[in-house]
C-alpha angles and dihedrals in degrees: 000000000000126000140211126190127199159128126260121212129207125172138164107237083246092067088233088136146006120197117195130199128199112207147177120198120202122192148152115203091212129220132231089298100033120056113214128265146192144187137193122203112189103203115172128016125202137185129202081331098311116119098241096163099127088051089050093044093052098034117013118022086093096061084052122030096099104060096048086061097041087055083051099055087041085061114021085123097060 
């Protein structure tokens, strides 16, 4: 299983917030017997530089999350 860690980054174009994700991506790409797989776990959530994970979690990490996977896949190389 291969692993990619990063930060996902998300801003209005007024600079009012930044939220920041820290990720890691998990994934196998399969073979002829194995189909591929892959798994995203979101592990800390900041705001404008305040820790706000419990809140994400609770509120906010289903309007996200994919395109916080969608930014992974995009770089699991990186």
């Amino acid at each position: 299983m291969s692993k990619s860690t990063g930060i996902f980054r998300k801003s209005d174009h007024m600079g009012s917030y930044e939220l920041l994700i820290e990720y890691t991506y998990y994934w196998e790409d399969g073979d002829y017997y194995t189909p591929p797989s892959a798994d995203l776990e979101m592990e800390k959530a900041y705001l404008n530089g305040i820790d706000i994970t419990s809140f994400f979690y609770d509120y906010i990490v289903d309007q996200i999350e994919s395109e916080v996977l969608e930014y992974a896949q995009e770089n699991q190389y990186e």
